[in-house]
C-alpha positions in Angstrom: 44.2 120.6 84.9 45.7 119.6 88.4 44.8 115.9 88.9 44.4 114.3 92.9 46.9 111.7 93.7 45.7 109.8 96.7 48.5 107.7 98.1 47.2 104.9 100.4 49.9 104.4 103.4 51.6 107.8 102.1 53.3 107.9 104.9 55.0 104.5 104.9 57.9 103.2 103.9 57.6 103.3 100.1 54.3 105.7 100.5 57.2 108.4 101.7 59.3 108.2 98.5 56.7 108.2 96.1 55.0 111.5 98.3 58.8 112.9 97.7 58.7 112.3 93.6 55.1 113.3 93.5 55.1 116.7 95.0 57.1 118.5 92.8 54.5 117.6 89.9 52.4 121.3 89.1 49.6 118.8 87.6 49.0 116.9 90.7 47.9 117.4 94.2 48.5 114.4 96.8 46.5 113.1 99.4 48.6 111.3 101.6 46.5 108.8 103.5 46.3 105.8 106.1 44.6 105.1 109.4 46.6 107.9 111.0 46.2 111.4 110.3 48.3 112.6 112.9 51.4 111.1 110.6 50.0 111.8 107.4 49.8 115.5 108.6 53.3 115.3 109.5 54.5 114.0 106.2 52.8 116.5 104.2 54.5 119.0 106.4 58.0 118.3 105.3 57.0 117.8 101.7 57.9 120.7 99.7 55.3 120.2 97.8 53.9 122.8 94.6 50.2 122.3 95.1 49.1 121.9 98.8 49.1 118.6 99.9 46.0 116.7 102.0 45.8 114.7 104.8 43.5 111.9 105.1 42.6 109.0 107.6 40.6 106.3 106.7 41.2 102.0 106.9 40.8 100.5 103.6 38.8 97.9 105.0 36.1 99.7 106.4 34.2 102.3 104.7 36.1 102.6 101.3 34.0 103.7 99.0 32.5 106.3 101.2 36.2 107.7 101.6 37.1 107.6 98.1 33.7 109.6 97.1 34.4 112.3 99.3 38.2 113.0 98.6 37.2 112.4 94.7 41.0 111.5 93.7 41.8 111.2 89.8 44.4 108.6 91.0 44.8 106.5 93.8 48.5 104.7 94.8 47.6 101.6 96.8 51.1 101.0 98.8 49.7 99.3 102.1 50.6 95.7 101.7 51.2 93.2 102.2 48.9 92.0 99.4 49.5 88.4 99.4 47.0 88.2 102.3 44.5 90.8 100.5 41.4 90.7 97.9 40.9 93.4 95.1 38.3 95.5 97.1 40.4 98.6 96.7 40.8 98.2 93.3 37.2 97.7 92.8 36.2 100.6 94.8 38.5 102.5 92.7 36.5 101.4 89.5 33.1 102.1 91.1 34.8 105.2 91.9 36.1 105.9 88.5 39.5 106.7 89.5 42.7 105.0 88.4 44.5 102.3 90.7 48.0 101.2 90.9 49.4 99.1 93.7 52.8 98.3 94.5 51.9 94.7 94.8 54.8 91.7 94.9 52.1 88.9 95.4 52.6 86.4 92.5 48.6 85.7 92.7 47.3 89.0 93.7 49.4 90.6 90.2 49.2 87.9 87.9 45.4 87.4 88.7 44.1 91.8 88.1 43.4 91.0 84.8 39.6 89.3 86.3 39.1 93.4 87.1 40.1 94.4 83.1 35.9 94.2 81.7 35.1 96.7 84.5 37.9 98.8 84.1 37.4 99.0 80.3 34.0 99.8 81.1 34.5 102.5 83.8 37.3 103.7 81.2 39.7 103.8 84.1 43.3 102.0 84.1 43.9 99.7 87.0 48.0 98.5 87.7 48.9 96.4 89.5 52.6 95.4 90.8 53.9 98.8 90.0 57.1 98.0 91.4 60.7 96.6 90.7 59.0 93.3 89.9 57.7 93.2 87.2 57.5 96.5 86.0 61.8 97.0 85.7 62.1 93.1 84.8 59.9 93.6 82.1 61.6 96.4 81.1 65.0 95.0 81.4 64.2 91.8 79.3 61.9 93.9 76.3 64.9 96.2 75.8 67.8 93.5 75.8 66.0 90.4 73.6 66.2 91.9 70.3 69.4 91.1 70.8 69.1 86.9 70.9 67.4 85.2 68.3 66.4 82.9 71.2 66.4 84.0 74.7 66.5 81.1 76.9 67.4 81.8 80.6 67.1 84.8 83.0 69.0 84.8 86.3 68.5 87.7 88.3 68.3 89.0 91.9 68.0 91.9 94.3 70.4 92.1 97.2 69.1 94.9 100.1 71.0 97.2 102.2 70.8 97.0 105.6 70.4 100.4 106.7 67.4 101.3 104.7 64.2 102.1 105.5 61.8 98.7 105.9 58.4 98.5 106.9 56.4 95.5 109.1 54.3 94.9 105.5 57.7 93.9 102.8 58.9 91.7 106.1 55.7 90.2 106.6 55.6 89.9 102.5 58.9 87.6 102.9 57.7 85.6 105.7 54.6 84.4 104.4 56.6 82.3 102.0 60.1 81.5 103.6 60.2 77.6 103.6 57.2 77.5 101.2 57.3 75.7 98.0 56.7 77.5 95.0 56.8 76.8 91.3 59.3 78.2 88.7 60.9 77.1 85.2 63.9 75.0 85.7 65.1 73.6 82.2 61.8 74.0 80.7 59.4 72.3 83.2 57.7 74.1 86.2 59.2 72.9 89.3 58.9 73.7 93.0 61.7 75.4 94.9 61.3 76.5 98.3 61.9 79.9 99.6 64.7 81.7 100.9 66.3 78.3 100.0 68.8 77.6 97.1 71.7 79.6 99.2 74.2 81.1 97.0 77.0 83.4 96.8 77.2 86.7 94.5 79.7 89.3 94.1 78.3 93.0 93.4 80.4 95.9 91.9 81.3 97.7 94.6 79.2 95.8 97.3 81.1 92.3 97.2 80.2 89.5 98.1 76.4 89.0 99.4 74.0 85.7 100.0 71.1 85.2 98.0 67.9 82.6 98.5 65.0 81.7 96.7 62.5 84.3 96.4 58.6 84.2 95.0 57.9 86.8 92.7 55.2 87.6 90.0 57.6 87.3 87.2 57.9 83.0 88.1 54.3 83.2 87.0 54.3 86.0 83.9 57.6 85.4 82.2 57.3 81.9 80.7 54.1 83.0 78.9 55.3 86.5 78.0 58.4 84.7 76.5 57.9 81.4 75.8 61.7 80.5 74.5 62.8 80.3 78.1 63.6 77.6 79.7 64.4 78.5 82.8 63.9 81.5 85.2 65.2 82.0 88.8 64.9 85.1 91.3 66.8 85.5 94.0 67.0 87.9 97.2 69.0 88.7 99.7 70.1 90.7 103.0 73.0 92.2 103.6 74.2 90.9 106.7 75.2 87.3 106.3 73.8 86.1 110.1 70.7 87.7 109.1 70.4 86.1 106.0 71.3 82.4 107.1 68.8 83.1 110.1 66.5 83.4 107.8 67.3 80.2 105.7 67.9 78.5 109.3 63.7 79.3 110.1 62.7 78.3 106.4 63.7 74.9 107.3 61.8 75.1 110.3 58.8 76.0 107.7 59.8 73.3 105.1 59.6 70.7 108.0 56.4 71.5 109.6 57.5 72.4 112.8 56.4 76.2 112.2 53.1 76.8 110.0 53.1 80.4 109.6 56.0 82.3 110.3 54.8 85.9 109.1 53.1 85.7 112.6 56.8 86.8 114.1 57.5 89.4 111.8 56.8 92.5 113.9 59.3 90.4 116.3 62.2 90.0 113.5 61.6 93.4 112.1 62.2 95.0 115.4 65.3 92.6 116.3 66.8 93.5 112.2 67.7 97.0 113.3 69.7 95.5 116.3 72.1 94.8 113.3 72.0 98.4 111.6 75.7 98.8 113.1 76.9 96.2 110.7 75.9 97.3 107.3 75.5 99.7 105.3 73.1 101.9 103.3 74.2 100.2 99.7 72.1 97.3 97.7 71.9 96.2 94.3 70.1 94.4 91.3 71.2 92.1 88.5 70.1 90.4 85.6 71.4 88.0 83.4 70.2 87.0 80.1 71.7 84.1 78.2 70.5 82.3 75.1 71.4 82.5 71.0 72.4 85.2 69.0 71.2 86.1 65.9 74.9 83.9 64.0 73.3 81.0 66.6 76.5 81.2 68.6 75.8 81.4 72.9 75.0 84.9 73.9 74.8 86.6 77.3 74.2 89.8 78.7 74.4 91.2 81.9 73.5 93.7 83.6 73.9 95.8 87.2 72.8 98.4 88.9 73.9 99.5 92.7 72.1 102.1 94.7 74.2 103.8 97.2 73.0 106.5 99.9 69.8 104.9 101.3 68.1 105.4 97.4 67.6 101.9 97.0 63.9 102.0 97.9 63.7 104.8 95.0 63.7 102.1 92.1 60.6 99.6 93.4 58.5 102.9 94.3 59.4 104.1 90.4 56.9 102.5 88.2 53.9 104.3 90.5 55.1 107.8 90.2 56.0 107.3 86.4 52.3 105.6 86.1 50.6 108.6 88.1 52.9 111.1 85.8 51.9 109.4 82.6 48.2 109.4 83.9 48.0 113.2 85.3 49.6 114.0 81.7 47.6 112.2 78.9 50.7 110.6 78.0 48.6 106.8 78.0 45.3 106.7 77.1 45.4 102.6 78.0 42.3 101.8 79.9 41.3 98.4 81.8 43.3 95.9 84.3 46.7 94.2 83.9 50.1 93.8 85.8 52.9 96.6 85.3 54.3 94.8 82.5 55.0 97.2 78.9 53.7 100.1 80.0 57.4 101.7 80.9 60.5 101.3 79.0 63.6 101.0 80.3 65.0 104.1 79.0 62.1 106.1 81.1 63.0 104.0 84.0 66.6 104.6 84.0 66.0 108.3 83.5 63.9 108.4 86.3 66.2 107.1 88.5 69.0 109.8 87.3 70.0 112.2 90.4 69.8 109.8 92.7 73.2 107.9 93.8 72.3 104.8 91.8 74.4 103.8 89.0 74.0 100.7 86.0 76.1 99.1 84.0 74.9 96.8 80.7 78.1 94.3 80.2 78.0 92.3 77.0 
């Protein structure tokens, strides 16, 4: 039975890529939606898609439930963010609805705090996801598979570094603004401690990239990994962007933030969006992820692991967008029967993450 797939802001940034996985799929039939349908028509037209795509125009905030009851999706893809600054009123609308919900969500609140949705979820026997994304669903993944291996695992360092010509929307820049200069708590040597972001400059060398800067950046995982593993003692996440001036802009305006002299910077970021591409000249369309896990081994001796990944070709924004069409594929198929509300977190190995990502110029590389 064909299931319907409604992608909100299908025809955004990471609502594009996921439209591009998604079509092939003989089981499913998209909706691509948003408050356009002038460019939702235009995306389904280059989509070479098996089952003929729809398009749709509504505003999430207005009239939602009404929408939702008269495409009558099996599945709805929330990808219009930012969600730090939203409420779960989609998600609910997709319970009253009956439909599944995932969202693509990076906000450490907005994930951590789904689970209040899980009774009526479990009772509307839907599955709602939420932070269907690089972080937390590949994290996740990333630390399950690897800490069989310690008999303690103790620290996770780990970062993403983007490519500057890629594809990026007003909603991920806003995302980063609305904390740059912000303090925010993580677990340094086994207490919670505030760090500021897009602070803590560092340096990192990437296979094949070199070397890039990295700052502070919030995530769900600061909140979700010391009670999912409670042997760590510390956990820090890092970002970056590729061109260095960029980047130490960036840290240059958190101060700015961290001192008081600007309250809100996410106010400019249809201004620094627009004055980023100036820079496309400079880079290049390569980023990269890495993870380092470090603790005891089973003889008791130190033990570390590390791993890499680089995406070359633009594919980068193939791996956050990942976890949503895996979710939607598992979903359409019977292939999880789980029912009620949580983060992205178990639900994907890293073996199915990985092979999703196959065909694609990305490449990994576990290093013991």
């Amino acid at each position: 039975m064909v299931k319907r797939v409604l992608i909100i802001g299908g025809y955004g940034n990471f609502g594009s890529f996921i439209c591009k996985k998604l079509a092939r799929e003989s089981d499913l039939q998209l909706i691509v939606a948003g408050r356009s349908r002038g460019k939702a028509e235009n995306l389904i037209a280059g989509l070479d898609a098996v089952n003929r795509p729809e398009a749709a125009a509504f505003d999430i905030n207005s009239g939602l439930p009404e929408s939702l009851a008269a495409l009558k999706p099996d599945i709805v893809i929330h990808t219009s963010g930012p969600f730090q600054a939203q409420d779960y009123h989609v998600a609910k609308a997709c319970i009253a609805q009956g439909c599944h919900y995932i969202d693509l969500a990076d906000g450490r609140a907005f994930v951590g705090g789904i689970t209040v949705l899980d009774e009526a979820a479990r009772k509307k026997s839907v599955l709602v996801v939420s932070g269907a994304s690089s972080v937390p669903c590949l994290t996740v993944a990333l630390v399950d598979h690897y800490r069989g291996a310690f008999e303690r695992l103790e620290k996770l360092d780990y970062g993403i570094t983007t490519a500057q010509k890629t594809n990026r929307g007003l909603a991920t820049t806003a995302a980063i603004l609305s904390y740059t200069g912000k303090p925010f708590p993580t677990l340094i040597d086994g207490q919670m401690q505030n760090v500021y972001g897009w602070q803590g400059l560092r340096l990192r060398k990437y296979p094949e990239l070199g070397w890039r800067l990295l700052g502070n950046c919030d995530v769900p995982d600061l909140a979700l990994f010391p009670k999912r593993y409670p042997d760590l003692k510390t956990v820090r996440f890092y970002a970056g962007l590729e061109i260095p001036f960029i980047h130490l802009s960036l840290w240059g305006l958190s101060w700015l933030v961290r001192l008081g002299l600007i309250r809100r910077l996410e106010k400019a970021a249809p201004l620094l969006l627009k004055a980023s591409f100036l820079f496309d000249w400079l880079g290049s369309a390569n980023s990269a992820f890495h993870m380092n896990l470090s603790g005891k081994g089973k003889d008791g001796s130190d033990k570390s692991i590390a791993f890499a990944l680089t995406a070359r070709s633009g594919d980068g924004p193939y791996i956050p967008c990942m976890p949503a069409v895996l979710m939607a594929k598992k979903l359409a198929g019977g292939q999880t029967t789980t029912t009620g509300a949580q983060p992205c977190v178990g639900l994907i190995t890293l073996d199915e993450y990985l092979g999703a990502l196959s065909g694609l110029d990305i490449s990994w590389t576990p290093l013991e």
